[in-house]
C-alpha positions in Angstrom: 17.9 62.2 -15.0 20.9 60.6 -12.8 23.0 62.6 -10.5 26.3 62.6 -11.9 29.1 60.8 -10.2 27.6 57.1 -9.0 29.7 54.7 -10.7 28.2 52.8 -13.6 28.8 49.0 -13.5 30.4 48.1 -16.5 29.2 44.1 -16.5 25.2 43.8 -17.4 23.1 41.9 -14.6 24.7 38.1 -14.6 22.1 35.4 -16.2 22.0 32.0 -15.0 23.2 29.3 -17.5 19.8 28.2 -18.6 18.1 31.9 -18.2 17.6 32.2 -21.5 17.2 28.9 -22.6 13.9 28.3 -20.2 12.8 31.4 -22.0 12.7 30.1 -25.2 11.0 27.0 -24.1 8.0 28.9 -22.4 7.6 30.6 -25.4 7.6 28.0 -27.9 4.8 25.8 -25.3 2.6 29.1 -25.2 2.7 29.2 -28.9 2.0 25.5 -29.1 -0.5 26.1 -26.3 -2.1 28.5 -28.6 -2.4 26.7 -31.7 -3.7 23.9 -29.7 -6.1 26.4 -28.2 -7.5 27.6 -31.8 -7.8 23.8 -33.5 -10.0 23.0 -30.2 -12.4 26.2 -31.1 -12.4 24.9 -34.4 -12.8 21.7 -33.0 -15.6 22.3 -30.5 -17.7 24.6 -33.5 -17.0 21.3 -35.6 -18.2 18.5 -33.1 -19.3 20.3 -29.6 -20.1 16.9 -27.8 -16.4 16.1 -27.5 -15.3 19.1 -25.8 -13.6 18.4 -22.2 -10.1 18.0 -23.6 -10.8 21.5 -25.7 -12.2 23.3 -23.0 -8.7 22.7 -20.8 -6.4 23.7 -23.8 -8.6 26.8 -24.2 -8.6 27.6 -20.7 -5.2 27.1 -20.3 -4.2 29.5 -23.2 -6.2 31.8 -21.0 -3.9 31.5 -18.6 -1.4 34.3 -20.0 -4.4 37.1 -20.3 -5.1 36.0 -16.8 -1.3 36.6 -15.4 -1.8 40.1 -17.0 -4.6 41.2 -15.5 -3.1 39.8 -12.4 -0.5 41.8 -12.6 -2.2 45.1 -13.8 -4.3 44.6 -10.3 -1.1 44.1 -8.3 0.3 47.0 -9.9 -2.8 49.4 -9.2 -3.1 47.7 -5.5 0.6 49.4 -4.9 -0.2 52.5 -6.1 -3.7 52.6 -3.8 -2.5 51.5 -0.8 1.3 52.6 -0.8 3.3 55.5 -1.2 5.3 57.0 -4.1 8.9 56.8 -3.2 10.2 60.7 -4.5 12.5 63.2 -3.4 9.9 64.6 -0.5 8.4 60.7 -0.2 10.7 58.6 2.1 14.0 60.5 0.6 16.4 57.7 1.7 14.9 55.1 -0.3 14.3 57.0 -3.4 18.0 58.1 -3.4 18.4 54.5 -3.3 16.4 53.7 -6.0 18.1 56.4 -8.3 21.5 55.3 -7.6 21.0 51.5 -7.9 19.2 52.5 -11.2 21.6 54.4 -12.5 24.4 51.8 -11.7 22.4 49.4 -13.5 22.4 51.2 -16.2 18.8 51.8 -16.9 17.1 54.5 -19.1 14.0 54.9 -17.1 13.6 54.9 -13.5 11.4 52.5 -12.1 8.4 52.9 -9.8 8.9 52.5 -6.0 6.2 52.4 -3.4 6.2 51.9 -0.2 3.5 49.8 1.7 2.1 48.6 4.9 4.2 45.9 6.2 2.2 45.2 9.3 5.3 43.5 11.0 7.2 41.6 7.7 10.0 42.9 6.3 10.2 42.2 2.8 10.3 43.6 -0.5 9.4 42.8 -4.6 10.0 44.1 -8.0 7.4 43.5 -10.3 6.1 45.0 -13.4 2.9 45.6 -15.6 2.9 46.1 -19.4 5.9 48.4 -19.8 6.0 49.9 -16.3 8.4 48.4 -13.9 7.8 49.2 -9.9 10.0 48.0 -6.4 7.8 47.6 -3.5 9.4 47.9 -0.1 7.4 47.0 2.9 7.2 49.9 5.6 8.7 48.3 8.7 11.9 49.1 6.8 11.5 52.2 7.4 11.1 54.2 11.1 8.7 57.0 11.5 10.0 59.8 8.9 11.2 57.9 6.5 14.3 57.2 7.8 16.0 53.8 7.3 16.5 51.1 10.7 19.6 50.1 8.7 20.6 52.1 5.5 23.0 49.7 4.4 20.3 47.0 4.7 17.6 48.7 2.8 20.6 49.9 0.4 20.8 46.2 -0.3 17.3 45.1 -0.7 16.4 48.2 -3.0 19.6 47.3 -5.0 18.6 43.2 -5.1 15.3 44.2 -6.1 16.5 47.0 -9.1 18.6 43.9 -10.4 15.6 41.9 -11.1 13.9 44.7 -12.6 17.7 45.5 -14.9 17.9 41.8 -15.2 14.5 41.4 -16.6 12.8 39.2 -14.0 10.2 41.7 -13.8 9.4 41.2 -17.2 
């Protein structure tokens, strides 16, 4: 899948301290936030005239199926309006991409699109169900597909494939 040769780092992607830690604590208030959600249906089929603190606990356990969606739009928005990074798509950057994947250590490529930067240089990693995706704005790029700064974009696709081999896209 990888040309051979890149050096593979031989550290994973650095956590902070309190990484995985905050984790666990997100996911033990969503699980509260969910119990909490299904006692206030219980609740509001029990006694419906009491139901203004039930309908924020059930709204707010929405909030998660919300966040997906969200990011199921985002994800389809990239692939609309941008352009698959590939070996005859902006070859720089998908080189890139390969090699920073590859020296991450990761089994499947991700995604990369490029997109319409209208003047911003920026870039995101992001991700949707099990597909992971870097977006690179195009004013990274000059006409061709050729990099303003190769070492530059070599950085910002690699920062962005550590979030993704980090799990920030997650």
């Amino acid at each position: 899948m990888y040309p051979v040769g890149l050096p593979q780092y031989t550290y994973p992607p650095r956590r902070h301290p309190w990484e995985i830690g905050l984790l666990v604590v997100v996911i033990l208030f969503t699980v509260l936030l969910y119990i909490g959600a299904i006692f206030s249906i219980v609740g509001y089929l029990a006694d419906p005239e009491n139901a203004d603190l039930n309908i924020i606990i059930v709204a707010l356990a929405a909030t998660p199926l919300t966040l997906y969606l969200g990011r199921g739009i985002l994800y389809g928005q990239q692939r609309v309006n941008g352009v698959k990074m590939s070996p005859t798509q902006f070859p720089e950057g998908y080189a890139l991409v390969v090699e920073a994947a590859q020296r991450f250590g990761l089994q499947e490529l991700p995604d990369a699109y490029v997109v319409l930067g209208n003047g911003q240089i920026n870039a995101f990693a992001s991700g949707h169900g099990f597909r992971r995706f870097v977006v690179v704005y195009s004013d990274l790029f000059e006409i061709g597909g050729e990099a303003r700064d190769p070492e530059a974009l070599a950085f910002i696709i690699g920062h962005e494939v550590g979030h993704i081999a980090a799990g920030h896209a997650s």
